[in-house]
Biopython code that builds the backbone (N, CA, C, O; Angstrom):
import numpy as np
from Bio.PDB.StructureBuilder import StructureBuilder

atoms = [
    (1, "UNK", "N", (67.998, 29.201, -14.079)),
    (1, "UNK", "CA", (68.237, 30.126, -15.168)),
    (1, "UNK", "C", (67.105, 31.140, -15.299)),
    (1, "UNK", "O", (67.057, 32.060, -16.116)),
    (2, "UNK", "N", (66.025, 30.772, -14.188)),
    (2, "UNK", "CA", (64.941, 31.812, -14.502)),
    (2, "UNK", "C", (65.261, 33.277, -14.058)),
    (2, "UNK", "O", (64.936, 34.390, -14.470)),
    (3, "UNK", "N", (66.082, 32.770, -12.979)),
    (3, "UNK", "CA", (66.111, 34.392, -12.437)),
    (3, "UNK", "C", (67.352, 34.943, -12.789)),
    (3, "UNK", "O", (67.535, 36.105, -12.423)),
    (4, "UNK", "N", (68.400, 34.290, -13.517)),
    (4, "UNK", "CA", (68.890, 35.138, -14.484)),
    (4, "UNK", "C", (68.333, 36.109, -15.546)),
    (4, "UNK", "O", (68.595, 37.261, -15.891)),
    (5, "UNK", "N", (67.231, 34.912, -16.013)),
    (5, "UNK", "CA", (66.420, 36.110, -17.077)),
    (5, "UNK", "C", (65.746, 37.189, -16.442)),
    (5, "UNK", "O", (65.773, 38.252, -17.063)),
    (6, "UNK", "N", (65.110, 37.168, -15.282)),
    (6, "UNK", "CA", (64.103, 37.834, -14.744)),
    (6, "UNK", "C", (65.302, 39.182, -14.701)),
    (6, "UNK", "O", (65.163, 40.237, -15.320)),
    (7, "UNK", "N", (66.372, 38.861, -13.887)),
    (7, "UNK", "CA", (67.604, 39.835, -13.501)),
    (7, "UNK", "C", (67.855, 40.559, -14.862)),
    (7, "UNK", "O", (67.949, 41.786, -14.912)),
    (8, "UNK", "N", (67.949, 39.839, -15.857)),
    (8, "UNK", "CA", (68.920, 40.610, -17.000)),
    (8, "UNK", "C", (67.214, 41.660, -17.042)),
    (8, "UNK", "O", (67.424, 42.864, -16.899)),
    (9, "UNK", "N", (65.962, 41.336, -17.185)),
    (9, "UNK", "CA", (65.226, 42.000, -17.686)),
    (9, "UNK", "C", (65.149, 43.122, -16.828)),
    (9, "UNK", "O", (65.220, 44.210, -17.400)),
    (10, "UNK", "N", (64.991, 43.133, -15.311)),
    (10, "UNK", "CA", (65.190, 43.973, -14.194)),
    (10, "UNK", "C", (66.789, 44.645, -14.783)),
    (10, "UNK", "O", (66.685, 45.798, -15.201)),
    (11, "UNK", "N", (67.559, 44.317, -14.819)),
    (11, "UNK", "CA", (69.010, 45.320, -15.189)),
    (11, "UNK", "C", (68.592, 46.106, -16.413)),
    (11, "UNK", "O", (68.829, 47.307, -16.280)),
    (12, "UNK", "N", (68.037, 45.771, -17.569)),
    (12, "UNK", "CA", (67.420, 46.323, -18.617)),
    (12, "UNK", "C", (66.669, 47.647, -18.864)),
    (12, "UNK", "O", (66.813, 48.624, -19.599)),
    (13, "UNK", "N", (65.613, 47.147, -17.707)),
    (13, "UNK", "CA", (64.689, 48.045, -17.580)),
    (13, "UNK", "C", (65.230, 49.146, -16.517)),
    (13, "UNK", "O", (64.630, 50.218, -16.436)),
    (14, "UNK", "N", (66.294, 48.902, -15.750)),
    (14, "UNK", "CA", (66.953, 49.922, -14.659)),
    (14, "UNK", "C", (67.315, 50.598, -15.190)),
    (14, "UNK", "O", (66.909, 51.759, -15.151)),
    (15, "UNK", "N", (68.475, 50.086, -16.114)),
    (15, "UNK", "CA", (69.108, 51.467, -17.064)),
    (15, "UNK", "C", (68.323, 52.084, -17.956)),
    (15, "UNK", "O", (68.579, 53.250, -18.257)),
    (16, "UNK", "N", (67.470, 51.556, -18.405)),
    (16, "UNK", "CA", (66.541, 52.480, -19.969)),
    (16, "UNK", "C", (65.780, 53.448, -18.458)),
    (16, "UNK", "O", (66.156, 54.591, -18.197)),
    (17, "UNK", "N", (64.847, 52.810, -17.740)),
    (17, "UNK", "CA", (64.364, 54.309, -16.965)),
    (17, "UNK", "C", (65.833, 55.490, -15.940)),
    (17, "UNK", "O", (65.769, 56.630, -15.481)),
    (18, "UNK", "N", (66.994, 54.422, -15.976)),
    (18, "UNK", "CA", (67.931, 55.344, -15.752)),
    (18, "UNK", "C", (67.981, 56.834, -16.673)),
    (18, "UNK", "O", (67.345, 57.839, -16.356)),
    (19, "UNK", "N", (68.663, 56.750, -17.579)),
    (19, "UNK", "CA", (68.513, 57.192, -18.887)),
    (19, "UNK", "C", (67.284, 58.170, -19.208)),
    (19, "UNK", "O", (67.651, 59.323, -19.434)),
    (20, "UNK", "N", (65.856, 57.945, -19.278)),
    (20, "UNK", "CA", (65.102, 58.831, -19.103)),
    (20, "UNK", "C", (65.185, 60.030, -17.457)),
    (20, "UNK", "O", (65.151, 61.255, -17.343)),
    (21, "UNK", "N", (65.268, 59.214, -16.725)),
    (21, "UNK", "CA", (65.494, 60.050, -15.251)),
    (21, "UNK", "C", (66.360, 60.960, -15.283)),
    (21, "UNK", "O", (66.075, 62.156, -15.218)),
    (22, "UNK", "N", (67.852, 60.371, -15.416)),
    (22, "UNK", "CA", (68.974, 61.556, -15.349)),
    (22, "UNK", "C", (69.711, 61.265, -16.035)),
    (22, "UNK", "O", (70.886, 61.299, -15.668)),
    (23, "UNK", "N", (69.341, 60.796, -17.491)),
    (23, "UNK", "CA", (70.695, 60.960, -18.293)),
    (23, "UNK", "C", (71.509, 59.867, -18.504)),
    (23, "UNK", "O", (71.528, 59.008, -17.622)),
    (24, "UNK", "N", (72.310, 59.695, -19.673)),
    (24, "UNK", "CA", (73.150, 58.873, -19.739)),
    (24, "UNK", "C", (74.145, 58.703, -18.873)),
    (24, "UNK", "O", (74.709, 57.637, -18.625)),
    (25, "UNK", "N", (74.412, 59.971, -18.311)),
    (25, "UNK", "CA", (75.689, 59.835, -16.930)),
    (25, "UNK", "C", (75.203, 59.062, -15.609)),
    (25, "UNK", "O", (75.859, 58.922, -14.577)),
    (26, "UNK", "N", (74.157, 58.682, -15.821)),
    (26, "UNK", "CA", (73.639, 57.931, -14.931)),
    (26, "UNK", "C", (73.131, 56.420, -14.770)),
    (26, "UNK", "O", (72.829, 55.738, -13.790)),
    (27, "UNK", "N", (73.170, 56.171, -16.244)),
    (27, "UNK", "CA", (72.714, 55.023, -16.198)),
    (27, "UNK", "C", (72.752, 54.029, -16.035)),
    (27, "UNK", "O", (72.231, 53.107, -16.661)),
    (28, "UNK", "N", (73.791, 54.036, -14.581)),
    (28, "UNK", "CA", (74.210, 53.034, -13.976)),
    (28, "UNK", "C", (73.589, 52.670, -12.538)),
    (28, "UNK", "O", (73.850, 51.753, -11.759)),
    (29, "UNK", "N", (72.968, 53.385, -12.497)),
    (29, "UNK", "CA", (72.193, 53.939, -10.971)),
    (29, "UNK", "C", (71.298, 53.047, -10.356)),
    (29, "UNK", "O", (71.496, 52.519, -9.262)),
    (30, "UNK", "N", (69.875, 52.811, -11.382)),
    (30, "UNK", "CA", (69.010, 52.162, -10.945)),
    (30, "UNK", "C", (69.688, 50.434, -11.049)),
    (30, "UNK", "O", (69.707, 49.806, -9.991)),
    (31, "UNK", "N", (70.039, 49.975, -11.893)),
    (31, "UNK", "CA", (70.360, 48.559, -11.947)),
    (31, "UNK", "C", (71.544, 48.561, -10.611)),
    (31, "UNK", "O", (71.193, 47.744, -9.759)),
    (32, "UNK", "N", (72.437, 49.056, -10.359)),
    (32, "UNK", "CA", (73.147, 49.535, -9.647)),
    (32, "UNK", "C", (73.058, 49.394, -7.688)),
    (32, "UNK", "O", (73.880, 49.060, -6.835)),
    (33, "UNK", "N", (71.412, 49.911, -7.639)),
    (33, "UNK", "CA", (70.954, 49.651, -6.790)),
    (33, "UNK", "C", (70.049, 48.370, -6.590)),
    (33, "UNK", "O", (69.940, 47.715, -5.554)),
    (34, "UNK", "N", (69.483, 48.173, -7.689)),
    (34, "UNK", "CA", (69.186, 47.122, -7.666)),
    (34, "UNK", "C", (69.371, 45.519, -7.387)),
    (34, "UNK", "O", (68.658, 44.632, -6.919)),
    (35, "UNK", "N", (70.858, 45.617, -7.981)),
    (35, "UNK", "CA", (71.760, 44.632, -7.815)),
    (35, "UNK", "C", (72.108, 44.584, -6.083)),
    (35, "UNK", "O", (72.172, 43.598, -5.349)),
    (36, "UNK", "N", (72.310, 46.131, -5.742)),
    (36, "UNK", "CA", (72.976, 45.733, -3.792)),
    (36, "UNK", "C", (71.497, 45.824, -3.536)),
    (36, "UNK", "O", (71.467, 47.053, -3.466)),
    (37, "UNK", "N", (70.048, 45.409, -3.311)),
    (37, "UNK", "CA", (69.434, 45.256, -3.028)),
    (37, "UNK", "C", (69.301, 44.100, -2.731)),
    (37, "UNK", "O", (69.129, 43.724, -1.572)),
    (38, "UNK", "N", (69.392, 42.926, -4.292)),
    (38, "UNK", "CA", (69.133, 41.887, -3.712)),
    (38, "UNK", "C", (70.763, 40.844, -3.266)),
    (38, "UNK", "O", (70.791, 39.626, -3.089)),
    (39, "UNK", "N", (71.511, 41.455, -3.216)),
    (39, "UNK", "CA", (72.946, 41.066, -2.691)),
    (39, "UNK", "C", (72.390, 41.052, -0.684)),
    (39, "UNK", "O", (72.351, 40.180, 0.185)),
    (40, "UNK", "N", (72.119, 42.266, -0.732)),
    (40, "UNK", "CA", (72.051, 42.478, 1.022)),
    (40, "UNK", "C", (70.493, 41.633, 1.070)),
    (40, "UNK", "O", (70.472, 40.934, 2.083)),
    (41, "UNK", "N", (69.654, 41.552, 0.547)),
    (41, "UNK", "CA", (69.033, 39.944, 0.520)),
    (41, "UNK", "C", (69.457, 38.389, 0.681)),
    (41, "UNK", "O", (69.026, 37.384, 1.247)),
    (42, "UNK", "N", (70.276, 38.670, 0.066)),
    (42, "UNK", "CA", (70.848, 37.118, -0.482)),
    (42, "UNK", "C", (71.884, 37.338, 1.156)),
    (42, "UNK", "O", (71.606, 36.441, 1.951)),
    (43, "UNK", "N", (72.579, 37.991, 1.508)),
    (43, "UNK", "CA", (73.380, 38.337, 2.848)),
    (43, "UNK", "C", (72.624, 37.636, 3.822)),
    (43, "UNK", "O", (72.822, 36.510, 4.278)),
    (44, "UNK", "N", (71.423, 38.738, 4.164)),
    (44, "UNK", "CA", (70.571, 38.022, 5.167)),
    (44, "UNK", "C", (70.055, 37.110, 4.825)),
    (44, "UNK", "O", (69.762, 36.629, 5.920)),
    (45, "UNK", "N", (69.547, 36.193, 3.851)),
    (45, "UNK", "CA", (69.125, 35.342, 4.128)),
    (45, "UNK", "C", (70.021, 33.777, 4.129)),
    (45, "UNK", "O", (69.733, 32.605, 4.375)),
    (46, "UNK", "N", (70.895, 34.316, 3.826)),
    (46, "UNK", "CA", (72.259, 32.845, 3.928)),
    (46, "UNK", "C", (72.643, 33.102, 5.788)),
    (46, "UNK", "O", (73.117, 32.102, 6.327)),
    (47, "UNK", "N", (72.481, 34.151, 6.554)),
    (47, "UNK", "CA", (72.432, 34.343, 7.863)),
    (47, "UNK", "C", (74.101, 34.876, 8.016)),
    (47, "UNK", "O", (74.373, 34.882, 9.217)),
    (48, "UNK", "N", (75.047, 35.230, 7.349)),
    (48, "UNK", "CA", (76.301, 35.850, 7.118)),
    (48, "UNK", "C", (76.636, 36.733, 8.134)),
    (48, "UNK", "O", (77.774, 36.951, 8.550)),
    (49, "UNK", "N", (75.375, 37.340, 8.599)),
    (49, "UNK", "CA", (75.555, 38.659, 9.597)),
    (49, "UNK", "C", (75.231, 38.341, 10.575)),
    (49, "UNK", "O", (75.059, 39.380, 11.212)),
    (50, "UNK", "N", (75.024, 37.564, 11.143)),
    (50, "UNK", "CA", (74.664, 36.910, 12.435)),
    (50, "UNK", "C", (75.854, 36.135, 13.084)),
    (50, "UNK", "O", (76.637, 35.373, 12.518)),
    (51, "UNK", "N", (75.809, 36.554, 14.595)),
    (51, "UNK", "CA", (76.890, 35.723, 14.793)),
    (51, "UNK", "C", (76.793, 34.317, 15.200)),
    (51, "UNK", "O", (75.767, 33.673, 14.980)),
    (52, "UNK", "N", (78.001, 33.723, 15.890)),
    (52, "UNK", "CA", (77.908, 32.394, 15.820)),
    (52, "UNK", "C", (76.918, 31.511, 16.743)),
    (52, "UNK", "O", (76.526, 30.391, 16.413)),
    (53, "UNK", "N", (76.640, 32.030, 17.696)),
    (53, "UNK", "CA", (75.828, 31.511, 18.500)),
    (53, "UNK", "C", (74.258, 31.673, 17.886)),
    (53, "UNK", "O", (73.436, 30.757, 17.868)),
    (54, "UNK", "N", (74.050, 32.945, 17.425)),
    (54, "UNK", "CA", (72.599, 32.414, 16.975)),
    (54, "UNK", "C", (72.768, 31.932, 15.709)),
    (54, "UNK", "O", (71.672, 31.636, 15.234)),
    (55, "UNK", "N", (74.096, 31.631, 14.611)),
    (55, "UNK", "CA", (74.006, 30.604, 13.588)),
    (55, "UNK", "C", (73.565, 29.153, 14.326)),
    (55, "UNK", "O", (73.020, 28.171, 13.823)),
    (56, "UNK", "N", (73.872, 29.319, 15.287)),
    (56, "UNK", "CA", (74.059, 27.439, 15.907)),
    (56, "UNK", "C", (73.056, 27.391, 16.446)),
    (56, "UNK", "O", (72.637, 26.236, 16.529)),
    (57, "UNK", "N", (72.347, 28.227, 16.935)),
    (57, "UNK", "CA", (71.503, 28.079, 17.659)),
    (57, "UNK", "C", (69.992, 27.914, 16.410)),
    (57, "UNK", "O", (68.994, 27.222, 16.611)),
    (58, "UNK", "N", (70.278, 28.798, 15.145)),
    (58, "UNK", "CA", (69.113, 28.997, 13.895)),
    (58, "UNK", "C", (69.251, 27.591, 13.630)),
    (58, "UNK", "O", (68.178, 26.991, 13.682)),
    (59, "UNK", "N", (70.642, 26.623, 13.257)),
    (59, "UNK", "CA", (71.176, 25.082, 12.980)),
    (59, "UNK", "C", (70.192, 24.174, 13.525)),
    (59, "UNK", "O", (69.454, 23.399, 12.917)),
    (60, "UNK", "N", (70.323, 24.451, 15.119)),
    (60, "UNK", "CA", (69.808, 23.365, 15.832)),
    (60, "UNK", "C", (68.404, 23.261, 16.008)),
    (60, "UNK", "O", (67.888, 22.287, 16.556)),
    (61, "UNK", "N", (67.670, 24.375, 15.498)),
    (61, "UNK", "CA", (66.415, 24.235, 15.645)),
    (61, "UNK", "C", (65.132, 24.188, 14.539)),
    (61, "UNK", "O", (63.965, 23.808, 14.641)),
    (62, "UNK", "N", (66.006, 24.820, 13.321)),
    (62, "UNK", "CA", (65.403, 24.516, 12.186)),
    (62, "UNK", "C", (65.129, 23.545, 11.434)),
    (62, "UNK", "O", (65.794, 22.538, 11.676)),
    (63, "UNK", "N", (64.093, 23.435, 10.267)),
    (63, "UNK", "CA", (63.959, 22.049, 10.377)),
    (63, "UNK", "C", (65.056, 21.826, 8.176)),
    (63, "UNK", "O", (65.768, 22.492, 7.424)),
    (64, "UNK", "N", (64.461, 20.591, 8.240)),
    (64, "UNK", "CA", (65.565, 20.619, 6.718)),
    (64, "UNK", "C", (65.112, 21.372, 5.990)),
    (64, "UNK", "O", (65.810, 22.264, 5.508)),
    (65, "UNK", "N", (63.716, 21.225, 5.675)),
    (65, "UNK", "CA", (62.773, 22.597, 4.800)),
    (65, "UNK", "C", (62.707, 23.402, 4.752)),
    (65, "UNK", "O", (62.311, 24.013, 3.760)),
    (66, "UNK", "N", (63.092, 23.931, 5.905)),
    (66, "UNK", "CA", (63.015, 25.592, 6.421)),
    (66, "UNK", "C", (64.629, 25.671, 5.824)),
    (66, "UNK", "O", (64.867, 26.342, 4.819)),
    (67, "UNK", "N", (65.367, 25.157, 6.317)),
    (67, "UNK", "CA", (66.906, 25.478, 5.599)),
    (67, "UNK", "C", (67.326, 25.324, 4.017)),
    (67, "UNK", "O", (68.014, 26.036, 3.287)),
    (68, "UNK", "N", (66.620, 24.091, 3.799)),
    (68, "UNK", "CA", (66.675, 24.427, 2.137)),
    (68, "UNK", "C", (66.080, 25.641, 1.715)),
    (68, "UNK", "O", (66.804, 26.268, 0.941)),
    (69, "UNK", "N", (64.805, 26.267, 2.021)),
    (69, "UNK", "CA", (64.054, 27.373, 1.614)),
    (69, "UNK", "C", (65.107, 28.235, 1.891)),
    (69, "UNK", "O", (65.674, 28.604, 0.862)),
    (70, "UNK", "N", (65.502, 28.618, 2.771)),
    (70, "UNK", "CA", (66.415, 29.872, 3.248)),
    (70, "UNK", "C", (67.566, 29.730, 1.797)),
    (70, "UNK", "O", (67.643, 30.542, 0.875)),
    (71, "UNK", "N", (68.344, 28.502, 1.955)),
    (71, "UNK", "CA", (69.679, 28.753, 1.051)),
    (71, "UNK", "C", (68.910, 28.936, -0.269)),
    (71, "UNK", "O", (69.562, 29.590, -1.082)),
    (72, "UNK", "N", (67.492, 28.467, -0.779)),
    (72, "UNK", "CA", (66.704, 28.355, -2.217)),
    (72, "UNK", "C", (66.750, 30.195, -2.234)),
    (72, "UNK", "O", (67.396, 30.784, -3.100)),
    (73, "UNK", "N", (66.139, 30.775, -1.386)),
    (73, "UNK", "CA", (66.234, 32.007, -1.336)),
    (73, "UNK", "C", (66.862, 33.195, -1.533)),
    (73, "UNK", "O", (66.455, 34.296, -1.905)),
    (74, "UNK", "N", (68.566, 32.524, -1.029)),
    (74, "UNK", "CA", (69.954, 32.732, -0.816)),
    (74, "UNK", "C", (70.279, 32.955, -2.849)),
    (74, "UNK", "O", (70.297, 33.976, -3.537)),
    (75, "UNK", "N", (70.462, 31.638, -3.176)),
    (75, "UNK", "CA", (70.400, 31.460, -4.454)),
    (75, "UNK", "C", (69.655, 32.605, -5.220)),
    (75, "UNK", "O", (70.209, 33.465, -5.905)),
    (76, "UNK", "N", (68.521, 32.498, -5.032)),
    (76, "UNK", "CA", (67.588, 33.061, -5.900)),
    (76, "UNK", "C", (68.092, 34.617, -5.609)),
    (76, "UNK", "O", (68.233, 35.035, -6.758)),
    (77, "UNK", "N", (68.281, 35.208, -5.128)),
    (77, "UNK", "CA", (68.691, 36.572, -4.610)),
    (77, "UNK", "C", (70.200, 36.750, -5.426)),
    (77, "UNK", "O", (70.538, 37.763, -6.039)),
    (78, "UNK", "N", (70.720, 35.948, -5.326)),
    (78, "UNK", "CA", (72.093, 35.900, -5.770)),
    (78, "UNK", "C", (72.364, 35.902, -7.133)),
    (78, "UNK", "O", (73.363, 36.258, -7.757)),
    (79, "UNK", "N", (71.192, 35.395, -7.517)),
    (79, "UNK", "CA", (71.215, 34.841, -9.296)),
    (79, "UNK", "C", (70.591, 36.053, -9.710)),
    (79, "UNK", "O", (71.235, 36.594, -10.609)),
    (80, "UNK", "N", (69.431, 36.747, -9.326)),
    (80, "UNK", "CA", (68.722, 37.992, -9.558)),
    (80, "UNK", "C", (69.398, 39.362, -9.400)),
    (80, "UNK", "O", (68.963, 40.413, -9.872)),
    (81, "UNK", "N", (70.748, 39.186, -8.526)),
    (81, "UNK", "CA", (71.901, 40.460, -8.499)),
    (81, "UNK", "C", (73.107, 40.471, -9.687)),
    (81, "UNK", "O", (73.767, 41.417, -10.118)),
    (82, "UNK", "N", (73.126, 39.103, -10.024)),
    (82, "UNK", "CA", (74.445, 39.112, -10.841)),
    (82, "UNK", "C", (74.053, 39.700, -12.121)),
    (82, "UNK", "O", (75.164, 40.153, -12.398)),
    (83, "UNK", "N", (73.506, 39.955, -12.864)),
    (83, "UNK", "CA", (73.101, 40.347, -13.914)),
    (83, "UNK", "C", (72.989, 42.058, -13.657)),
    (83, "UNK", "O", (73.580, 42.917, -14.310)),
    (84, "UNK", "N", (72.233, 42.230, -12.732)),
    (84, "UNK", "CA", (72.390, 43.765, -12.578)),
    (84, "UNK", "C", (73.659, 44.577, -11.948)),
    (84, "UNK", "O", (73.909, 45.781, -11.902)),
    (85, "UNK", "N", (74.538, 43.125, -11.362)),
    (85, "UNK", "CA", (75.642, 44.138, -11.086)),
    (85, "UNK", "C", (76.448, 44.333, -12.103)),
    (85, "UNK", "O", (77.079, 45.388, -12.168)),
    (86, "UNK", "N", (76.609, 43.076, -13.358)),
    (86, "UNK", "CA", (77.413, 42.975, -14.316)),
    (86, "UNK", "C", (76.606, 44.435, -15.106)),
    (86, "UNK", "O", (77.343, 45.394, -15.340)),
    (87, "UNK", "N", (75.598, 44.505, -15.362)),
    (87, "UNK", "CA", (74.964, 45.948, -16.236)),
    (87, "UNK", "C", (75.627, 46.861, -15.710)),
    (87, "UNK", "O", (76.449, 47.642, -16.189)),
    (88, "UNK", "N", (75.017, 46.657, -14.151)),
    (88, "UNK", "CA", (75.933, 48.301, -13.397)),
    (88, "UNK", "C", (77.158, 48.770, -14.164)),
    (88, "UNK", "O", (77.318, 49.760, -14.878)),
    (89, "UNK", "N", (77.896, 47.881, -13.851)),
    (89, "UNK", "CA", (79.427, 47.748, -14.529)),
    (89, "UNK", "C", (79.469, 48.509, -15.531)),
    (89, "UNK", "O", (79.657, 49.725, -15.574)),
    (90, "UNK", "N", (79.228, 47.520, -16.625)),
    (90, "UNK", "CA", (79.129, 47.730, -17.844)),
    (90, "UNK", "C", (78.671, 49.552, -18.679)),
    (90, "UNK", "O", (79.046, 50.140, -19.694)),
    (91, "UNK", "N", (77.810, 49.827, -17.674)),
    (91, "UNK", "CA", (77.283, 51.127, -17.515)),
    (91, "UNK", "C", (77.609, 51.961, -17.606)),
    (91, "UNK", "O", (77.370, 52.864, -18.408)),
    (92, "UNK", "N", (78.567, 51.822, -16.387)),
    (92, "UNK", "CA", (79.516, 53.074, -15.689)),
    (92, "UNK", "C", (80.720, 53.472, -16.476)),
    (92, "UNK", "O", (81.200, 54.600, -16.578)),
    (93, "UNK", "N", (81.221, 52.097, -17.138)),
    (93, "UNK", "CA", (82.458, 51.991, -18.286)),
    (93, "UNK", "C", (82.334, 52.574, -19.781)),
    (93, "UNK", "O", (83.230, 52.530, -20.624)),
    (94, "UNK", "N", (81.148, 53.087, -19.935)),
    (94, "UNK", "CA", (80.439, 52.632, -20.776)),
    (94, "UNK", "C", (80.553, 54.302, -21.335)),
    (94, "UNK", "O", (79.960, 54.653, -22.356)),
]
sb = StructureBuilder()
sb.init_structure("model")
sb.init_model(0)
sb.init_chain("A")
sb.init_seg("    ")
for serial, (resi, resn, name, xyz) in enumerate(atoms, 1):
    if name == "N":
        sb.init_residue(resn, " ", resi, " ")
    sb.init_atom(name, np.array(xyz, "f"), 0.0, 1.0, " ", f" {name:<3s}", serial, name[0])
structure = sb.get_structure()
């Protein structure tokens, strides 16, 4: 739940310096990007874009630690986008 908070505060602070930058017609922008920032984080580091042979091949040689860290990472990236994509949203509708 931490990096929900951390996210909502990062989505927060995207749109209020949105808003000073360019305006209310914009203030969907910075959180916006923010959010596909750590999405294409959370991508690479779950290994999604890679194909199958070097998935199997990353499988067979990594160790359990190294793979929990990666998916801990995965998570954490994932939990730190949802909040700013839901702002994005919210933003743009807005």
């Amino acid at each position: 739940m931490k990096y929900v908070g951390i996210g909502t505060i990062l989505s927060i602070l995207g749109v209020v310096c949105s808003i000073f930058i360019w305006g209310t017609e914009q203030a969907h922008l910075l959180s916006g990007i923010l959010g596909g920032i750590f999405i294409f984080v959370s991508i690479v580091t779950s290994g999604a874009i890679a194909s199958g042979d070097r998935i199997r091949a990353n499988l067979a040689t990594e160790t359990k630690e190294a793979r929990n860290e990666r998916n801990r990472m995965m998570t954490n990236a994932s939990l730190l986008a949802l909040p700013n994509i839901i702002v994005a949203i919210f933003a743009y509708y807005l």
